[in-house]
C-alpha positions in Angstrom: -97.8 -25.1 -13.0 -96.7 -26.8 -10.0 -92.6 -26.6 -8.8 -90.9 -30.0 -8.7 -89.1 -30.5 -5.7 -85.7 -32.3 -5.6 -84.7 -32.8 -2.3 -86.3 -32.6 0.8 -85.2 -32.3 4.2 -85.3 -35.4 6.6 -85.8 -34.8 10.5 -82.7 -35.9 11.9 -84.8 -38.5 14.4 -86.0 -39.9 11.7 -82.7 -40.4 9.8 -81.5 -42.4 12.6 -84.0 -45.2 12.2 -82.8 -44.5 8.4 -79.8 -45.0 9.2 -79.8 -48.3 11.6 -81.0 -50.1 8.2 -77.5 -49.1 6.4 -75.1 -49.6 9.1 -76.2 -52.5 10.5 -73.7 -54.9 8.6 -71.2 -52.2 9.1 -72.0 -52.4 13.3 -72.0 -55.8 13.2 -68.3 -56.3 11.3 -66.8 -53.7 13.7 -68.0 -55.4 16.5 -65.9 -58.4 15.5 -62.3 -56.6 14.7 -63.1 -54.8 18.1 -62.7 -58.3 19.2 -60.1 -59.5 17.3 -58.1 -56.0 18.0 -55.4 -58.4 19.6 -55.0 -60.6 16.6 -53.3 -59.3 13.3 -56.3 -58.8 10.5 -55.4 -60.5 6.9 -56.8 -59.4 4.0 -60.2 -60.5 3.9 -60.5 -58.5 6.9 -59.2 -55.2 5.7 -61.1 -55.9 1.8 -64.5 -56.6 4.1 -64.3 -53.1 5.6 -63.5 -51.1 2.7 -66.9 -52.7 1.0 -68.8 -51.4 4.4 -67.2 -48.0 5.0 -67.5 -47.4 0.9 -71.1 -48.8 1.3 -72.2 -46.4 4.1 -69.9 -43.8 3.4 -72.1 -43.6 -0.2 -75.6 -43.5 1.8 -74.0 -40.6 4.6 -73.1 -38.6 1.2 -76.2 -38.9 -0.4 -78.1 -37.6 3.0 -75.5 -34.8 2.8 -74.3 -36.0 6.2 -70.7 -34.8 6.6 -72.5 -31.2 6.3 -75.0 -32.2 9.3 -73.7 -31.0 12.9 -75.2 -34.0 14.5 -73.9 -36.3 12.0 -70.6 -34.6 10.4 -68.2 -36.5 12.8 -69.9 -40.3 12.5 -69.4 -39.5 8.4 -65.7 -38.3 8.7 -65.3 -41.5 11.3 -66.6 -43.9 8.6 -64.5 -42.1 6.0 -61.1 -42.2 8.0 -62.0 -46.0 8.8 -62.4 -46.1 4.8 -58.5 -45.2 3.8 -57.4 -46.6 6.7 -58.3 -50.0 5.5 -57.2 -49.3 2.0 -54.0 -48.8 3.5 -53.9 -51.8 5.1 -55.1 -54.1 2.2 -52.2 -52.7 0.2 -49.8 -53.8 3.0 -50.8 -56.6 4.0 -50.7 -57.7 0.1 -47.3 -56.6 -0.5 -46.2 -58.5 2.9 -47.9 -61.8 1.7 -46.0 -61.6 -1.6 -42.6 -59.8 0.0 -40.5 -63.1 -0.6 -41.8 -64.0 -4.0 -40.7 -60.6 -5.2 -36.6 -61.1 -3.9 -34.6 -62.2 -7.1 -31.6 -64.5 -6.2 -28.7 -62.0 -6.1 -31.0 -59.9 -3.3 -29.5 -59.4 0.0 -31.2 -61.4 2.3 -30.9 -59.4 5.3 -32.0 -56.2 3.6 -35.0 -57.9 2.9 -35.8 -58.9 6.1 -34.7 -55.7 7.3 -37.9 -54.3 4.9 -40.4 -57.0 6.1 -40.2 -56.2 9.6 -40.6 -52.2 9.2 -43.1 -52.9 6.6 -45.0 -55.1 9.3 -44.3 -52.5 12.0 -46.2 -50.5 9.8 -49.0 -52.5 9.4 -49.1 -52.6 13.2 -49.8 -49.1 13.6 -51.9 -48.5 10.5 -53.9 -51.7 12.6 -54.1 -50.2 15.3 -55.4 -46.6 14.5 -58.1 -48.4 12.4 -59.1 -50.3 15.7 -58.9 -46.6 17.5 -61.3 -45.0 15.1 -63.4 -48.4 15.1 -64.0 -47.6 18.7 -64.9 -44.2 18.1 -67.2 -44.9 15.7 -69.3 -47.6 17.6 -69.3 -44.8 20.4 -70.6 -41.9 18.2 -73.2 -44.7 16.9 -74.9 -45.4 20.6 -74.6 -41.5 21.6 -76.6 -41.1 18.2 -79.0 -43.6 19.3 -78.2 -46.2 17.0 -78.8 -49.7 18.1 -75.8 -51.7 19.1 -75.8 -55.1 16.1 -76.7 -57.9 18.4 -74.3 -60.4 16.8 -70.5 -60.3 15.0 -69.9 -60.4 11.3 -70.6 -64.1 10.9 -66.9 -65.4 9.3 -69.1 -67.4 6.6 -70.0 -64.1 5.3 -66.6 -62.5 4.2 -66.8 -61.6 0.9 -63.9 -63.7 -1.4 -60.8 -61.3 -2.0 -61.2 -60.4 -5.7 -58.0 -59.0 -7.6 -59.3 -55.5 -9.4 -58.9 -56.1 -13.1 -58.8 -53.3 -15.3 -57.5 -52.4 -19.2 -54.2 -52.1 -19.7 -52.7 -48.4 -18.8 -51.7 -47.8 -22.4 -52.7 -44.3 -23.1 -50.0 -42.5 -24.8 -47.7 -45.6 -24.7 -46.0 -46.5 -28.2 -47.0 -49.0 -30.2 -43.7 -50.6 -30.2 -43.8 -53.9 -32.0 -40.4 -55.9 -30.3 -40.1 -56.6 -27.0 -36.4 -55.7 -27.0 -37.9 -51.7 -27.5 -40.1 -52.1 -24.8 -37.6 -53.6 -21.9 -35.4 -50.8 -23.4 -38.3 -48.4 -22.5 -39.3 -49.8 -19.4 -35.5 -49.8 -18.0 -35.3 -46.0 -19.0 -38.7 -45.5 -17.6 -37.7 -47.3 -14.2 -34.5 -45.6 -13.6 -36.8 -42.1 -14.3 -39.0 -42.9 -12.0 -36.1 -43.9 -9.2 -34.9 -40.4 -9.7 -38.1 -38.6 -9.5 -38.1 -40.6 -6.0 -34.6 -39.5 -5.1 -35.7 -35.9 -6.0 -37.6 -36.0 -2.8 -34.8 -36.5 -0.5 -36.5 -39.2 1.7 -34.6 -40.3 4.6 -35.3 -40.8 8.4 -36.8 -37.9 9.6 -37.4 -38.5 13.7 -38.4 -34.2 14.2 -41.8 -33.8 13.7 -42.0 -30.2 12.5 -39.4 -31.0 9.8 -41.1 -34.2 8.8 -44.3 -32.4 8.4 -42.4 -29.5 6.6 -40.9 -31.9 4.2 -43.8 -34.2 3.6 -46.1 -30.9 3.1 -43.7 -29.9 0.2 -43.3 -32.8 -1.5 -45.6 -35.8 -0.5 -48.9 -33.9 -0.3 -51.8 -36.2 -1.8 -51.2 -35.0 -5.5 -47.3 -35.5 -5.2 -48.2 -39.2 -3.9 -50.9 -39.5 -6.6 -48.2 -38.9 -8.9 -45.7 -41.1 -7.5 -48.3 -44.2 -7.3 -49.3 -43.6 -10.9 -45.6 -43.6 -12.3 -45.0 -46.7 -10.8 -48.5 -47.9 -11.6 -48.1 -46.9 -15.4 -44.6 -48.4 -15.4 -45.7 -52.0 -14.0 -48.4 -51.9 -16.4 -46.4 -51.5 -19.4 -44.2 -55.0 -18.5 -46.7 -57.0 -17.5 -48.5 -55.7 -21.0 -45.6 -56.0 -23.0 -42.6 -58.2 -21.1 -44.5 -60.7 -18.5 -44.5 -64.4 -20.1 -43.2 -64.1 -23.3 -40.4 -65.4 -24.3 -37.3 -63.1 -23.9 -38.4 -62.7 -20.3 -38.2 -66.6 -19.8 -34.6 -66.1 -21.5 -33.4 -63.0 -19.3 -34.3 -63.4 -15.8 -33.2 -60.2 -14.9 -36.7 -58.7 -16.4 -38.4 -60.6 -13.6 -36.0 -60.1 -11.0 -36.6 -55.9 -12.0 -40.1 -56.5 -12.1 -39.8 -57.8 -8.2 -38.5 -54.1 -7.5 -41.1 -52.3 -8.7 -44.4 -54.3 -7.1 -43.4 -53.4 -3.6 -42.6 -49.7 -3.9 -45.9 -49.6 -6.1 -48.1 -51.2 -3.5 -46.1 -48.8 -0.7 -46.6 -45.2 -2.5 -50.2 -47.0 -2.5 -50.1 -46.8 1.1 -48.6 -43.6 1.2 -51.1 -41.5 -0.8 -54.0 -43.4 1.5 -52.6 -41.9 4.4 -51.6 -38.4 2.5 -55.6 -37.8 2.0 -56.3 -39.0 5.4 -53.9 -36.3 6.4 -54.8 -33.8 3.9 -58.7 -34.1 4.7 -58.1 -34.0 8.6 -56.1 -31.0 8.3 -58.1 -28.9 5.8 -60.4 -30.3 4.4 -63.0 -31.6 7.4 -65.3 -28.2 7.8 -66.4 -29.3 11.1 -64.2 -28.1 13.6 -66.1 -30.2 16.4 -65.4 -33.5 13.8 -61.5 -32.1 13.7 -60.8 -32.2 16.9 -62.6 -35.5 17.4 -60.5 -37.0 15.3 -57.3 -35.6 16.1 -58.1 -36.8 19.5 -58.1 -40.1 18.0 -55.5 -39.9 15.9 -52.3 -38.7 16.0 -51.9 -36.6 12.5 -47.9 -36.7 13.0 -47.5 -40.1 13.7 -49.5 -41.3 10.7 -46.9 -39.0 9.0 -44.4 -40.9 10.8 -45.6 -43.8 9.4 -46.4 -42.8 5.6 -42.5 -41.2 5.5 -40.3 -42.7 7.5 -41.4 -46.8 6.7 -43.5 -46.7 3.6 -42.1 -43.8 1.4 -38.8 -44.9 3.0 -39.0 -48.5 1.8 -40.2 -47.5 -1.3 -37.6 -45.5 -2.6 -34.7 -48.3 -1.1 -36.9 -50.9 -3.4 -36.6 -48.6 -6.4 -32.6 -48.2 -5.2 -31.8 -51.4 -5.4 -33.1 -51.8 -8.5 -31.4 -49.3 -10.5 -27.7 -51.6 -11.4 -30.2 -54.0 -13.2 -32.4 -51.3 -15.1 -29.0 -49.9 -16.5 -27.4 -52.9 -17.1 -30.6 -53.9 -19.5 -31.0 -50.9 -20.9 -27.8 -51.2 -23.5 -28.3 -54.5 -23.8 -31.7 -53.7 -25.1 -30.7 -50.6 -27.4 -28.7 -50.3 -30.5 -26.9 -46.8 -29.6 -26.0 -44.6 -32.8 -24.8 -41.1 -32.9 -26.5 -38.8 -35.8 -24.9 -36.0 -37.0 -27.7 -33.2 -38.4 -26.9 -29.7 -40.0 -29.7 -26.6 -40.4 -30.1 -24.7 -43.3 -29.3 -20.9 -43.1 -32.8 -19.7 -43.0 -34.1 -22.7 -40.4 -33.6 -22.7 -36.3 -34.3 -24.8 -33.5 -36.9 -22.4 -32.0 -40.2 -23.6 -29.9 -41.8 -25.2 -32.4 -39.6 -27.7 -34.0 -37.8 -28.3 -30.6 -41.4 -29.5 -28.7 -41.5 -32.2 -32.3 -37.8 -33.3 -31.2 -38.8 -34.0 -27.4 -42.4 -35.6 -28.9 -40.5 -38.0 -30.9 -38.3 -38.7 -28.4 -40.5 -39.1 -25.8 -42.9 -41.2 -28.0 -40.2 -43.9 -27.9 -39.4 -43.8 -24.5 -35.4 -44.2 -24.7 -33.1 -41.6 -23.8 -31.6 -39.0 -26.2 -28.7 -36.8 -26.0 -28.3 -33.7 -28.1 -25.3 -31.8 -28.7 -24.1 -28.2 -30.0 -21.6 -26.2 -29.4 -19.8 -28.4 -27.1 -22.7 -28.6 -24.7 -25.1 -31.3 -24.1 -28.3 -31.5 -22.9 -31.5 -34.1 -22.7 -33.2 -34.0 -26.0 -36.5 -35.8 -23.7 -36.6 -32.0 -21.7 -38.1 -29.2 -23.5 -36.8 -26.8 -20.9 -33.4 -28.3 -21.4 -33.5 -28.3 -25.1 -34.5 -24.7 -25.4 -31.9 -23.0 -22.6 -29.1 -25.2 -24.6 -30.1 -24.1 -28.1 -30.6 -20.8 -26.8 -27.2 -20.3 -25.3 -25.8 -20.9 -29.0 -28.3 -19.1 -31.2 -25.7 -19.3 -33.8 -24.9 -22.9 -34.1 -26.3 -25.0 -37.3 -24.6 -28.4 -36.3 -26.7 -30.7 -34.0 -25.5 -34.5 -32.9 -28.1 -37.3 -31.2 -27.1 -39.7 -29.7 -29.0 -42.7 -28.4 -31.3 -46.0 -29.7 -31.5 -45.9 -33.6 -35.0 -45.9 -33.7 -36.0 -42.1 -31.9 -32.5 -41.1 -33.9 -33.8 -42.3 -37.5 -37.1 -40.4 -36.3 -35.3 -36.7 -35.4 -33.2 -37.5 -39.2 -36.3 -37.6 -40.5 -37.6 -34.8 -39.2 -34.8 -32.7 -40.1 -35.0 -34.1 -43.4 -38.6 -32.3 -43.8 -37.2 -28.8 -42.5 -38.4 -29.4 -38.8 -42.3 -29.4 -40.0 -42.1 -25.8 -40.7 -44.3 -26.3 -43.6 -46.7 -27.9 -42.0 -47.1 -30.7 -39.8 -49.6 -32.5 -42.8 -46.9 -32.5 -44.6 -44.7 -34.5 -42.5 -44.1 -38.1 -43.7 -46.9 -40.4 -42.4 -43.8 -42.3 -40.1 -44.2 -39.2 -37.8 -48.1 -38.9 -37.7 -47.8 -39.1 -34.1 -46.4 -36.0 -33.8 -49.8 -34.6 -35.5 -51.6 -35.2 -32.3 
């Protein structure tokens, strides 16, 4: 029986003429921001090239190209131009909206003050884009690829499309009034302005401390985080809050909204340039392509960039934010304070303690426990534990916060803290099954 063969190897001559086929609208659209390097690209630009580089990038990877020593630095080249221009179509989005986004009571100048730095940022993500551009029509001749004989006709921009996706809802409540949800989205945004404020951003103008703080705290997956929080928190107002009608009635929802669009489409930005700094540092296996590219582009000063304007702006955005977030969020709750005793042979170990943060967290609003005199955040398992802990002896437990996650923990109490079996908890806290 004859041996199927899945891949076969291509003679690198040949994959040149291969090659020239694929890149040839990708030659002739760099030709044409080569040209326009003076001028400042808009979006259509920067949403052209990421269809090229994403286009080429895919038929490099399926030759296996970024692991070929002629070919390795053209690949990394194409994928650099790649997140470059995703950073740029995020900023140059968030600049064309900048203005809609200020509510009334904003401070003008601040504003401006963010327009300009966003824009110088723009500049240089521009103009490293242009850099590796040129280096990339370079490495093309030297590999013998034919120079395109004409620019990117203008005709043949493709239309900017929006991306549309589902709703992010995936573990968000099923809250039925939108009072619940502005609740949770205030509590939500002033969480995720202190998981911002937990990374201590501010002007850094060293470069070996800059690197040493954005290695510890904005590498790729901390950025991918930060996007997705505010990502995740956008999606659940415009899901629940945008154009109904208690938003038309309270402008301040709006006005909250226009803090959190610009830091979202900013940490955007900044996990771009965290994987273009990630890859170039250790993830590029070609030491030849490395050094190329560092030669290109300056690592530290796209860290420059990513920390000291984007993440900067970012976190101010979320800042400014945060009087409005918790002046809606009592408006928007109906605070109580429930008062919950333990039988003898009961305690607040693991178990039951993980159900009290699930149902709190399952609401989204914040929850204060307290025993013995000492309080804690009944939304922190860690919290929850070291605070029960400390008082092993205690039976008498008072929550404090919206009725609704406080009727939820009485209920739970009421059914000795589901240790008899969560199928035997009341069907109102079937959530807590899963």
């Amino acid at each position: 029986m004859s041996e199927v063969t899945y891949e076969k190897l291509v003679d690198e001559k040949r994959f040149v003429r291969l090659l020239q086929a694929h890149a040839e609208v990708f030659l002739s659209l760099t030709k044409l921001l080569s040209a326009q390097a003076g001028a400042t690209w808009n979006k259509r630009h920067y949403y052209q090239l990421i269809n090229e580089t994403d286009t080429l990038e895919s038929v490099l990877d399926d030759y296996g190209a970024r692991y070929n020593r002629t070919y390795a630095f053209f690949t990394e080249l194409v994928a650099s131009i790649r997140w470059f221009a995703h950073t740029g179509y995020s900023i140059v989005h968030l600049l064309g909206r900048l203005e809609s986004y200020r509510g009334d009571e904003a401070d003008q100048a601040d504003w401006l003050e963010a327009h300009g730095e966003i824009e110088k940022g723009l500049q240089f993500v521009q103009s490293y884009t242009i850099d590796l551009i040129d280096g990339v029509r370079g490495e093309a001749v030297g590999l013998g690829l034919k120079p395109s004989k004409r620019s990117f006709p203008e005709e043949d921009f493709l239309p900017v499309m929006a991306r549309k996706r589902l709703p992010r809802n995936v573990g968000q409540t099923d809250l039925v009034q939108e009072q619940h949800r502005i609740a949770e989205v205030a509590t939500k945004y002033l969480q995720a302005r202190e998981m911002l404020r937990e990374t201590g951003v501010r002007r850094i103008d060293d470069h070996e401390e800059r690197h040493r703080r954005f290695a510890r705290v904005c590498s790729e997956e901390h950025a991918r985080v930060y996007e997705a929080t505010i990502h995740n928190l956008q999606s659940t107002y415009d899901t629940h809050i945008q154009n109904t009608v208690v938003e038309a009635k309270d402008s301040r929802l709006s006005r909250l909204r226009g803090y959190i669009s610009p830091a979202l489409h900013l940490l955007q930005a900044v996990t771009f340039l965290a994987h273009f700094i990630e890859r170039h540092e250790t993830v590029i296996r070609s030491e030849d392509a490395k050094s190329k590219i560092a030669e290109l582009i300056d690592s530290s000063e796209v860290e420059g960039v990513a920390w000291n304007l984007f993440l900067f702006w970012a976190d101010r955005f979320l800042d400014s934010g945060v009087p409005l977030a918790q002046e809606l969020l009592p408006e928007y709750t109906n605070l109580i304070e429930l008062e919950v005793d333990l039988p003898s042979e009961l305690s607040l170990h693991a178990r039951p303690a993980a159900l009290v943060v699930g149902i709190v967290n399952h609401y989204g609003t914040p929850v204060e426990m307290e025993v013995g005199g000492k309080r804690c955040n009944a939304g922190s398992i860690l919290e929850l534990l070291v605070t029960v802990g400390s008082l092993p002896g205690h039976k008498n437990f008072t929550f404090r916060g919206d009725e609704r996650p406080l009727q939820a923990i009485g209920l739970l109490f009421q059914h000795s803290l589901g240790e008899h079996g969560l199928e035997n908890l009341p069907e109102e806290l079937g959530y807590l099954r899963h």
